[in-house]
N, CA, C and O atoms as a GROMACS GRO file, in nm:
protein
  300
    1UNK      N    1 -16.801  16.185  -5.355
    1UNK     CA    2 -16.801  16.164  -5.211
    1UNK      C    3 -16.687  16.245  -5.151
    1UNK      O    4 -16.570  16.249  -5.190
    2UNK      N    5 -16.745  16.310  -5.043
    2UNK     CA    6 -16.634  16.377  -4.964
    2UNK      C    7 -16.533  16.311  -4.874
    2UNK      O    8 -16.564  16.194  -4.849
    3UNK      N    9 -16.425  16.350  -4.820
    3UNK     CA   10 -16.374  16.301  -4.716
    3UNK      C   11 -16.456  16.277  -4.598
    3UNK      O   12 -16.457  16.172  -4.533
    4UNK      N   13 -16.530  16.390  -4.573
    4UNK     CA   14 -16.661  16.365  -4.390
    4UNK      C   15 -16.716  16.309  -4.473
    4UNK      O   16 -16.682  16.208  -4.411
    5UNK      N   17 -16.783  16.262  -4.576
    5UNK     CA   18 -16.890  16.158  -4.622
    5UNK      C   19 -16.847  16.006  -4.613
    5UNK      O   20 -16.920  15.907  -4.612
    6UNK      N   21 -16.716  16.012  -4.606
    6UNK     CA   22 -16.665  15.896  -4.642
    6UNK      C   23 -16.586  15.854  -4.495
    6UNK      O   24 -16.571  15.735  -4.467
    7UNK      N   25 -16.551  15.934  -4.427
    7UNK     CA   26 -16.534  15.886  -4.250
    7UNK      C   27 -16.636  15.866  -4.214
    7UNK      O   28 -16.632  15.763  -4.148
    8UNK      N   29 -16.738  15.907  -4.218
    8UNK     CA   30 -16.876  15.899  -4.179
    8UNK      C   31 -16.914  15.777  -4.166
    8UNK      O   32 -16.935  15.710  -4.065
    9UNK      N   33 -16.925  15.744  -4.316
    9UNK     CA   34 -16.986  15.601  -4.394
    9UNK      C   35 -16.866  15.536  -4.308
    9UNK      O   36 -16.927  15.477  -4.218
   10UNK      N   37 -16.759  15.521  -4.292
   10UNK     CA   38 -16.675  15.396  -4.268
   10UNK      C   39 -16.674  15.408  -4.089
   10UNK      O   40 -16.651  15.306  -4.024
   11UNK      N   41 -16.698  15.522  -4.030
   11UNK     CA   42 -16.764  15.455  -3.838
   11UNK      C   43 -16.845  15.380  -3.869
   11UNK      O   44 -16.868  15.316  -3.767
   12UNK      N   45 -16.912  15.340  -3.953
   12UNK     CA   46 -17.026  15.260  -3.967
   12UNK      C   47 -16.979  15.118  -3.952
   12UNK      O   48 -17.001  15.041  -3.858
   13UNK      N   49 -16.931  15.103  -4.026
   13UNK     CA   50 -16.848  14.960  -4.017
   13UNK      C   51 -16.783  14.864  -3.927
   13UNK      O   52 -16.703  14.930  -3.860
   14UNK      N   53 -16.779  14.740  -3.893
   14UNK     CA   54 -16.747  14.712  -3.838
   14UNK      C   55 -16.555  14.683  -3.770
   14UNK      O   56 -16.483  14.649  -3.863
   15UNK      N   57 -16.510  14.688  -3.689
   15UNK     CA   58 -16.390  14.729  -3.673
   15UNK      C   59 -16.289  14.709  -3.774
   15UNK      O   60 -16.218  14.789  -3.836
   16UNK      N   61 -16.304  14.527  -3.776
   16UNK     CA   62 -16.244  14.486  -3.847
   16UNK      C   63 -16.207  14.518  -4.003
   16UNK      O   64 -16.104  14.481  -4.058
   17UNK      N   65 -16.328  14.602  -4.070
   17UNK     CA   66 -16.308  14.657  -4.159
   17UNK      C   67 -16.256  14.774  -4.188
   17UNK      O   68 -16.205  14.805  -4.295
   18UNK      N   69 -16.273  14.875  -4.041
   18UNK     CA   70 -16.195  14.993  -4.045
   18UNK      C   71 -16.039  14.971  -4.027
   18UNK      O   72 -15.966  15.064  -4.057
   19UNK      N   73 -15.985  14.856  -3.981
   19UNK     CA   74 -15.871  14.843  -3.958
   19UNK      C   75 -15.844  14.833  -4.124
   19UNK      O   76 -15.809  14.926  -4.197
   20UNK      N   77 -15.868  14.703  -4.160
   20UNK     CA   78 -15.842  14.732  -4.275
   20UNK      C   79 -15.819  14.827  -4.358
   20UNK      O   80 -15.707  14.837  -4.408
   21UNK      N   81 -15.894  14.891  -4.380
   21UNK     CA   82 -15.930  15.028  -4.469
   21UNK      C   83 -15.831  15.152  -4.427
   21UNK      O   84 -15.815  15.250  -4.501
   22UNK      N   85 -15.757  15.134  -4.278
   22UNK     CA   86 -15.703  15.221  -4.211
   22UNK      C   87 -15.558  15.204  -4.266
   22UNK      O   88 -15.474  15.284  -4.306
   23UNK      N   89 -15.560  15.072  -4.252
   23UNK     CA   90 -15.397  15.004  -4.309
   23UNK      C   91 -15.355  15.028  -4.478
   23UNK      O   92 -15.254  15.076  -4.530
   24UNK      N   93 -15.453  14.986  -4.523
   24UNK     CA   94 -15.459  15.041  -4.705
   24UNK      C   95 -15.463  15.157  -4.750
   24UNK      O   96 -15.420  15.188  -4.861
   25UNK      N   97 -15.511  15.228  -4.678
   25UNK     CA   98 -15.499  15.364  -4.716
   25UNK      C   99 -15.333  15.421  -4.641
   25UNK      O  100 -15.278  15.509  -4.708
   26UNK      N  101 -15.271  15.385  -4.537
   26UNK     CA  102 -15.168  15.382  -4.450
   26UNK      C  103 -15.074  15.338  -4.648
   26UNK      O  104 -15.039  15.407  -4.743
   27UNK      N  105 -15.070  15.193  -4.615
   27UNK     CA  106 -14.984  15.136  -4.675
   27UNK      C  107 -14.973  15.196  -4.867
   27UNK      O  108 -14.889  15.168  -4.952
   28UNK      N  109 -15.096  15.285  -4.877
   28UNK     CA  110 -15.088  15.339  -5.037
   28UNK      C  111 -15.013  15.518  -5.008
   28UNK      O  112 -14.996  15.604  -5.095
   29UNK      N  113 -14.986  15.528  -4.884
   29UNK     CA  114 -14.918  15.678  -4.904
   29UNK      C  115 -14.780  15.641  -4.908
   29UNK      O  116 -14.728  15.544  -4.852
   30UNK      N  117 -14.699  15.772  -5.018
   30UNK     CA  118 -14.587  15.762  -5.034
   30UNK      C  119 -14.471  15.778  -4.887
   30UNK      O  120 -14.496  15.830  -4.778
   31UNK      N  121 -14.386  15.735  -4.920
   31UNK     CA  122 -14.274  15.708  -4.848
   31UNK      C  123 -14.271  15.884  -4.682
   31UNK      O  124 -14.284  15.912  -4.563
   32UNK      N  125 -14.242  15.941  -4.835
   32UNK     CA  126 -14.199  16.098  -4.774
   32UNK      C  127 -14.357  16.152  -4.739
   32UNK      O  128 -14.371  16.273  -4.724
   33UNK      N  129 -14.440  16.089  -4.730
   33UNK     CA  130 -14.560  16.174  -4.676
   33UNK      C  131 -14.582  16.187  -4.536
   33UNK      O  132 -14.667  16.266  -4.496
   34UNK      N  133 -14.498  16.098  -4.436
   34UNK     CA  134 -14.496  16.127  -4.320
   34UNK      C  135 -14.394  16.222  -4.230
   34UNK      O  136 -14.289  16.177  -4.185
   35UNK      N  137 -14.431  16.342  -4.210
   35UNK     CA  138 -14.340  16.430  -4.140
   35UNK      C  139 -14.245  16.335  -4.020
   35UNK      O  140 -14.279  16.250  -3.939
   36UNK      N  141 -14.092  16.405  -4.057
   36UNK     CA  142 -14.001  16.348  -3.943
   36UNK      C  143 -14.060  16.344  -3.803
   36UNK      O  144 -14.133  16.443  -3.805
   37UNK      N  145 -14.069  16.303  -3.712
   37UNK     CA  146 -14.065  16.318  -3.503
   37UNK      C  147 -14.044  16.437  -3.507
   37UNK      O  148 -13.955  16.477  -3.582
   38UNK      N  149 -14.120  16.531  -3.426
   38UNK     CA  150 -14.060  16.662  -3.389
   38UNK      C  151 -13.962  16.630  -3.278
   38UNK      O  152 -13.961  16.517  -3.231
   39UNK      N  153 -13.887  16.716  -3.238
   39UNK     CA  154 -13.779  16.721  -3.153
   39UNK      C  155 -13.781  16.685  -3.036
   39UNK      O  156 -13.669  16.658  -2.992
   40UNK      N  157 -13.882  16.670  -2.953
   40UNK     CA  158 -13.996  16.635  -2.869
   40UNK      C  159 -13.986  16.476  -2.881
   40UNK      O  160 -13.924  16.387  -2.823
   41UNK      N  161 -14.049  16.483  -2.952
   41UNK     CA  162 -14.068  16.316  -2.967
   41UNK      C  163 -13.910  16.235  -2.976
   41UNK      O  164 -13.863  16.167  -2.885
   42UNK      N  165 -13.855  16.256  -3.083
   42UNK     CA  166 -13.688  16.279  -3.112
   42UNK      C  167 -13.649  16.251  -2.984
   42UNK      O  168 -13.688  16.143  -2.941
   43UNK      N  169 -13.586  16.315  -2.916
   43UNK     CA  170 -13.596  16.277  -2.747
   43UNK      C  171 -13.610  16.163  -2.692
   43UNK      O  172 -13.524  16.086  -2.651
   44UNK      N  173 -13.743  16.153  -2.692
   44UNK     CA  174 -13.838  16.030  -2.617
   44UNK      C  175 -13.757  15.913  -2.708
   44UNK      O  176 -13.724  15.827  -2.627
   45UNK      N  177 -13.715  15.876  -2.834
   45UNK     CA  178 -13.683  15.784  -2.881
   45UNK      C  179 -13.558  15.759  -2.859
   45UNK      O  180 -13.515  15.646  -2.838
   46UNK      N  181 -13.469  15.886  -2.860
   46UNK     CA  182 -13.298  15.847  -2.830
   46UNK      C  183 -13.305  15.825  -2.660
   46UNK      O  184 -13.199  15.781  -2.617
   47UNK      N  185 -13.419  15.849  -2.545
   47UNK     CA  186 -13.368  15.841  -2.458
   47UNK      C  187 -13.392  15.692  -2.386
   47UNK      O  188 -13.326  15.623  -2.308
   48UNK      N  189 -13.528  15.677  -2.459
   48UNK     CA  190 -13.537  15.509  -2.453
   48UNK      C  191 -13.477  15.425  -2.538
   48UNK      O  192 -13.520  15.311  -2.520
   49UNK      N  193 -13.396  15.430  -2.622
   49UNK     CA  194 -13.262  15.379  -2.677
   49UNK      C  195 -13.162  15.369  -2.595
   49UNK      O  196 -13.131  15.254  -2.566
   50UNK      N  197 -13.082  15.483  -2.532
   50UNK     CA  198 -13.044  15.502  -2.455
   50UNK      C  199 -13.062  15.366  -2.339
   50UNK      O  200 -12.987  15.269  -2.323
   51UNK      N  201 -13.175  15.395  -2.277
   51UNK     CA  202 -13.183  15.322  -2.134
   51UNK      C  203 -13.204  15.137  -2.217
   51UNK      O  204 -13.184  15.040  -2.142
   52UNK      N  205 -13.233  15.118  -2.327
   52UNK     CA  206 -13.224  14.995  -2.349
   52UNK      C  207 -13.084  14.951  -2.374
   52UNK      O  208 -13.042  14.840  -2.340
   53UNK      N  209 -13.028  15.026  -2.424
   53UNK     CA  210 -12.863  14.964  -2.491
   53UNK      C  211 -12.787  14.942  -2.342
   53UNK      O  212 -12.721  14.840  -2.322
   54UNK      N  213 -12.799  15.023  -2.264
   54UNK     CA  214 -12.766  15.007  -2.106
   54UNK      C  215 -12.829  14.906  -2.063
   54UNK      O  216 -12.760  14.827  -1.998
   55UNK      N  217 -12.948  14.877  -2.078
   55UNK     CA  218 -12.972  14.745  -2.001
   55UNK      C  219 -13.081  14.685  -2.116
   55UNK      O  220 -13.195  14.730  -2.132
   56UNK      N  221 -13.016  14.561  -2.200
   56UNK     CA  222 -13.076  14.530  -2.330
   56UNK      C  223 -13.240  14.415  -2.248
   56UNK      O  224 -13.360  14.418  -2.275
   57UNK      N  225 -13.174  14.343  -2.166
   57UNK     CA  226 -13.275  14.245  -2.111
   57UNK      C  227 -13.423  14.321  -2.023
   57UNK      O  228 -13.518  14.275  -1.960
   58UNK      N  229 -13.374  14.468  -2.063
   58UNK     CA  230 -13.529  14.526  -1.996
   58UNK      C  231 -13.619  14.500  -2.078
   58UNK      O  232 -13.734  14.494  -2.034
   59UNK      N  233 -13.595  14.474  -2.231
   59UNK     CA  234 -13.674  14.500  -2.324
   59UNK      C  235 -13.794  14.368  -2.294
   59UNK      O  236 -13.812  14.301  -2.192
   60UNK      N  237 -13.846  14.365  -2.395
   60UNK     CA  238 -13.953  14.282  -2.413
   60UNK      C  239 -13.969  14.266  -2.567
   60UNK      O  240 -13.947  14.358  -2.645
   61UNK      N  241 -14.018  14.117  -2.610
   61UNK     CA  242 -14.006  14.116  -2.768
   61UNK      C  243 -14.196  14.107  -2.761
   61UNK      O  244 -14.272  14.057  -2.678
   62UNK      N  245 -14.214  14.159  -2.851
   62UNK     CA  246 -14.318  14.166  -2.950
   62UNK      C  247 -14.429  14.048  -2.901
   62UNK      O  248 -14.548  14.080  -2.893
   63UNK      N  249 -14.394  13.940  -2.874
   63UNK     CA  250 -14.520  13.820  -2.835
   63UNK      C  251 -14.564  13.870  -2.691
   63UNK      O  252 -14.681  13.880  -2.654
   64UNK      N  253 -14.422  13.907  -2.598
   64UNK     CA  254 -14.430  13.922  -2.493
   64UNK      C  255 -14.535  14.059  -2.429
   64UNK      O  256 -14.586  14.083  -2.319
   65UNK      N  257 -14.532  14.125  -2.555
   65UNK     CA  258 -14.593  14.267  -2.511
   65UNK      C  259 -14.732  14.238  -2.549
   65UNK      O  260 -14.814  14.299  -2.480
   66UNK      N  261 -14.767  14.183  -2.616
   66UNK     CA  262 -14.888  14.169  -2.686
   66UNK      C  263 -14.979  14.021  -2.522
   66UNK      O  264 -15.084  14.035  -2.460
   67UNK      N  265 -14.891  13.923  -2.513
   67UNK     CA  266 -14.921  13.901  -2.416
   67UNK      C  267 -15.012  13.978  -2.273
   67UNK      O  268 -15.121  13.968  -2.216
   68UNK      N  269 -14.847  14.077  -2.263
   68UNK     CA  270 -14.895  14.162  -2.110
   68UNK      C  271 -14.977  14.275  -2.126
   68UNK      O  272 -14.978  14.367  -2.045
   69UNK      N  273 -15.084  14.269  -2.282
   69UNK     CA  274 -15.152  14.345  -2.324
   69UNK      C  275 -15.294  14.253  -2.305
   69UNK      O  276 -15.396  14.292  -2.250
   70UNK      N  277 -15.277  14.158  -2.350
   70UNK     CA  278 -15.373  14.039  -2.349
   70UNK      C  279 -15.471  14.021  -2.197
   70UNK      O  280 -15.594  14.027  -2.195
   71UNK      N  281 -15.393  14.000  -2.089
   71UNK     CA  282 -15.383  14.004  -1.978
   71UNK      C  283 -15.416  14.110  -1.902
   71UNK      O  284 -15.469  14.079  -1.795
   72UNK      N  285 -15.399  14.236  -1.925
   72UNK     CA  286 -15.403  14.353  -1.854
   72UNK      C  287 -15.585  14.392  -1.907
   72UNK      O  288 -15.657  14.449  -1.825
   73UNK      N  289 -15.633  14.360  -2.026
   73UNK     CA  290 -15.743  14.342  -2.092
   73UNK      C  291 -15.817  14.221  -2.033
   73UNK      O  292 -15.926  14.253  -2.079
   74UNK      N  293 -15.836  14.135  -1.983
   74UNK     CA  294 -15.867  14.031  -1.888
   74UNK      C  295 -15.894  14.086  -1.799
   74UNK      O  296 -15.995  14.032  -1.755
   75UNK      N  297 -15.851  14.205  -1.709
   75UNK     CA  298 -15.864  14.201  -1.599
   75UNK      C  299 -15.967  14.277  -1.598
   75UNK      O  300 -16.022  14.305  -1.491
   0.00000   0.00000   0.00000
Protein backbone atom coordinates (compact mmCIF):
# COMPACT_ATOMS: atom_id res chain seq x y z
CA UNK A 1 0.00 0.00 0.00
CA UNK A 2 1.04 3.39 -0.93
CA UNK A 3 1.03 6.53 0.98
CA UNK A 4 -2.12 8.14 -1.62
CA UNK A 5 -3.61 4.61 -1.13
CA UNK A 6 -3.54 4.85 2.32
CA UNK A 7 -4.74 8.79 2.77
CA UNK A 8 -7.24 7.84 0.51
CA UNK A 9 -8.56 4.79 2.41
CA UNK A 10 -8.35 6.81 5.78
CA UNK A 11 -10.77 10.22 4.31
CA UNK A 12 -12.93 7.44 4.39
CA UNK A 13 -13.23 7.11 7.89
CA UNK A 14 -14.90 8.52 10.25
CA UNK A 15 -13.34 11.62 12.11
CA UNK A 16 -12.90 10.23 15.09
CA UNK A 17 -10.75 7.67 13.71
CA UNK A 18 -8.68 9.97 11.63
CA UNK A 19 -7.89 11.85 14.68
CA UNK A 20 -6.73 9.01 16.07
CA UNK A 21 -4.62 7.66 13.43
CA UNK A 22 -3.37 11.36 13.00
CA UNK A 23 -2.13 11.42 16.68
CA UNK A 24 -0.30 7.85 16.45
CA UNK A 25 1.33 8.33 13.67
CA UNK A 26 2.22 12.17 15.25
CA UNK A 27 3.15 10.52 18.55
CA UNK A 28 5.47 7.43 16.72
CA UNK A 29 7.83 10.15 14.95
CA UNK A 30 11.10 10.77 16.44
CA UNK A 31 11.88 13.68 18.56
CA UNK A 32 14.21 15.59 15.88
CA UNK A 33 11.81 14.94 12.98
CA UNK A 34 10.15 18.16 13.34
CA UNK A 35 11.97 21.15 11.71
CA UNK A 36 12.69 24.20 14.21
CA UNK A 37 9.87 27.59 13.57
CA UNK A 38 11.28 29.41 10.77
CA UNK A 39 12.24 32.87 11.76
CA UNK A 40 8.91 34.09 10.81
CA UNK A 41 7.12 32.15 12.99
CA UNK A 42 10.10 32.58 15.74
CA UNK A 43 8.83 36.12 15.92
CA UNK A 44 5.20 35.52 16.25
CA UNK A 45 6.13 33.39 19.42
CA UNK A 46 8.72 35.75 21.21
CA UNK A 47 6.34 38.60 20.42
CA UNK A 48 3.34 37.07 22.00
CA UNK A 49 5.51 36.12 24.94
CA UNK A 50 6.49 39.31 25.06
CA UNK A 51 2.93 40.99 25.27
CA UNK A 52 1.90 38.18 27.83
CA UNK A 53 4.77 38.56 30.42
CA UNK A 54 3.70 42.39 30.26
CA UNK A 55 0.34 41.72 30.95
CA UNK A 56 0.11 37.92 32.36
CA UNK A 57 -3.92 38.19 33.16
CA UNK A 58 -4.54 38.66 29.28
CA UNK A 59 -3.96 35.13 28.96
CA UNK A 60 -6.55 32.56 29.07
CA UNK A 61 -6.03 28.90 30.44
CA UNK A 62 -6.84 26.01 28.35
CA UNK A 63 -10.70 25.24 29.72
CA UNK A 64 -11.27 28.82 29.09
CA UNK A 65 -10.27 28.73 25.41
CA UNK A 66 -11.85 25.65 24.57
CA UNK A 67 -14.96 27.16 26.19
CA UNK A 68 -14.85 30.52 23.95
CA UNK A 69 -14.38 27.94 21.19
CA UNK A 70 -17.43 25.98 22.28
CA UNK A 71 -19.57 29.02 22.09
CA UNK A 72 -18.35 30.82 19.08
CA UNK A 73 -19.39 27.19 17.37
CA UNK A 74 -23.01 27.62 18.83
CA UNK A 75 -23.49 30.51 17.20
Amino acid sequence: MTADQLISDAALLPTSDRLRIAQAIWDSLPEDACPAPGPEFQAELDRRMAKYRENPGSGMTIDELRARLEADRAK
